[in-house]
C-alpha positions in Angstrom: 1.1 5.7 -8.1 0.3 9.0 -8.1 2.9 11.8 -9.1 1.6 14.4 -7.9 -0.4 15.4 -4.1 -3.7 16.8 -6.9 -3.5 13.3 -8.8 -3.6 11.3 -5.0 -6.4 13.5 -3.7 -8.4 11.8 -6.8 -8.0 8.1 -5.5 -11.1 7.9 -3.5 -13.3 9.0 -6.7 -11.6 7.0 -9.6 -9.7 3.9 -7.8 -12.7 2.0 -9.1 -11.1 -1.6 -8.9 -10.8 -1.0 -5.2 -14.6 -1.7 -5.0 -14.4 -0.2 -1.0 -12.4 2.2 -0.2 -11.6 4.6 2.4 -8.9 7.4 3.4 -8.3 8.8 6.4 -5.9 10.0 9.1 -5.0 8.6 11.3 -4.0 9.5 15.2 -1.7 12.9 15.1 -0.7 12.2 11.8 -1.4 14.9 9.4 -0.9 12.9 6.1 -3.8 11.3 5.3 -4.1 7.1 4.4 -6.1 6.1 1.6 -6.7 2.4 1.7 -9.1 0.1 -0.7 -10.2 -3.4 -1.1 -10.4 -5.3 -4.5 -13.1 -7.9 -5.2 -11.2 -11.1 -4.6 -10.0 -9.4 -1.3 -6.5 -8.0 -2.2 -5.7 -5.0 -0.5 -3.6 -1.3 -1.2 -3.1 1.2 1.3 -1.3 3.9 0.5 0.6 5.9 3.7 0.8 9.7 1.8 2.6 9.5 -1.3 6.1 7.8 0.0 4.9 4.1 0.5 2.3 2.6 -1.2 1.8 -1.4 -0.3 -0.5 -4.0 -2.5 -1.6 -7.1 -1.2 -2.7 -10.1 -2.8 -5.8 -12.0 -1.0 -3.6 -14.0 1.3 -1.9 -10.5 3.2 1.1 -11.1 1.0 3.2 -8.4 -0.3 2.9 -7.9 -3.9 4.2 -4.8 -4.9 5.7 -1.1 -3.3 6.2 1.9 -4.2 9.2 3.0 -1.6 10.2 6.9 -2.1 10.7 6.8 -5.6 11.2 3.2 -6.2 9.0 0.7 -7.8 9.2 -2.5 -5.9 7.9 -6.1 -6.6 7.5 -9.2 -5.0 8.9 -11.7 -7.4 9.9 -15.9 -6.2 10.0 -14.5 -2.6 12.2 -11.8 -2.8 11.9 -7.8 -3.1 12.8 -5.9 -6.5 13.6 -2.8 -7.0 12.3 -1.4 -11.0 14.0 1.7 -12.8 13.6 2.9 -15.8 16.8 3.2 -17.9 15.8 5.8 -21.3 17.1 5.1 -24.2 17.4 6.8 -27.5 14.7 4.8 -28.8 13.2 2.9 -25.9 12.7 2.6 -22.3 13.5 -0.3 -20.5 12.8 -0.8 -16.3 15.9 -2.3 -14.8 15.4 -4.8 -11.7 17.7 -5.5 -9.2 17.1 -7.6 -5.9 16.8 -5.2 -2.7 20.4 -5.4 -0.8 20.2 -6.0 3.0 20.2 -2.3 4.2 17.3 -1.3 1.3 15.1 -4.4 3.0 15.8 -3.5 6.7 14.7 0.2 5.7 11.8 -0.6 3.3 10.5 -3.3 6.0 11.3 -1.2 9.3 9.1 1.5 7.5 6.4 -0.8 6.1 6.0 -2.2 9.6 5.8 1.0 11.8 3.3 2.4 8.7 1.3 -1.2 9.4 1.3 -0.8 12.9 0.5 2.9 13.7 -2.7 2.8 11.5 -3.5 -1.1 13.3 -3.6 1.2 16.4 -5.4 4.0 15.4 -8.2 2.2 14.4 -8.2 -0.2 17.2 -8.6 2.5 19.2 -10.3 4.8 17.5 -8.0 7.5 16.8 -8.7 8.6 13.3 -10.9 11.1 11.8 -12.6 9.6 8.6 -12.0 12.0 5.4 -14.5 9.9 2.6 -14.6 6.9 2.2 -16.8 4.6 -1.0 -19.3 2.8 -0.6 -21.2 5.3 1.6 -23.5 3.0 3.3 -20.3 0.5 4.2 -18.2 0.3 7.2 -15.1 0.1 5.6 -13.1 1.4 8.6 -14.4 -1.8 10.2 -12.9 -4.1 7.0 -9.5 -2.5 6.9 -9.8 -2.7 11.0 -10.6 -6.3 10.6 -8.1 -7.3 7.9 -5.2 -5.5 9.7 -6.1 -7.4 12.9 -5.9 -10.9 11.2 -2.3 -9.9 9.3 0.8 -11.3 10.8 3.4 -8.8 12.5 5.5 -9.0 10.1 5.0 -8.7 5.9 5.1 -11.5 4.0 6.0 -11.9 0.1 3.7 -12.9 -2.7 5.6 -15.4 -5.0 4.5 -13.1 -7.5 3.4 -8.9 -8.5 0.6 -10.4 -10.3 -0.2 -12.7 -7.7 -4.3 -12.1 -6.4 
């Protein structure tokens, strides 16, 4: 994930294994959404640069990034990485999500999910670029949104396509 708002406002030139892409805004909202489809159908959107969610082909949750927080899907169940430095090494640390950190990280995920489902159902958002040119991707990302369940589900996996 991006660092820094310059490196995100490169995502729709160099996300190149998103082979359609698209970013946006969406209703009101004055942060845009960059969204993009991988070949075997897997999906990223990214809401600003506070929540970014990757989905495998199946609409399963695959991996996060949740404020600061690297999070992966792993046997069903959400994990938070940090990196611990070392004198000689880094290591990432994961621990499993408690309650409250899932209630938060889903509550957001789902009202993120939902407002963009509606803006594009109806047509409330104002396309900023999107790649390829002569695709509707708006339409894809409208369609795949429509056909995910209410609530996210986990991949067994991060690596998971």
């Amino acid at each position: 994930m991006a660092k820094r708002e310059q490196d995100r406002e490169d995502l729709l030139r160099e996300a190149i294994a998103l082979v359609r892409r698209v970013e946006l805004r969406a209703g009101k909202e004055q942060q845009s959404i960059f969204a993009g489809f991988r070949a075997n159908g897997a999906v990223s959107i990214y809401f600003g640069l506070d929540l970014v969610l990757q989905f495998n082909s199946q609409r399963e949750l695959r991996r996060a990034y949740f404020g600061s927080a690297l999070i992966k899907a792993d046997k069903c169940r959400l994990w938070s990485l940090t990196r611990e430095r070392g004198s000689h090494a880094v290591r990432l640390v994961a621990e499993v999500l408690s309650a409250e950190e899932l209630s938060r990280f889903f509550a957001s995920a789902e009202e993120k999910i939902e407002h963009l489902r509606r803006a594009l159902a109806e047509r409330e958002f104002t396309r900023i670029g999107q790649f390829p040119e002569n695709q509707d991707v708006v339409a894809d990302l409208r369609s795949w949104l429509e056909t995910m369940p209410k609530t996210v589900a986990l991949a067994s996996s991060p690596g998971s396509s």
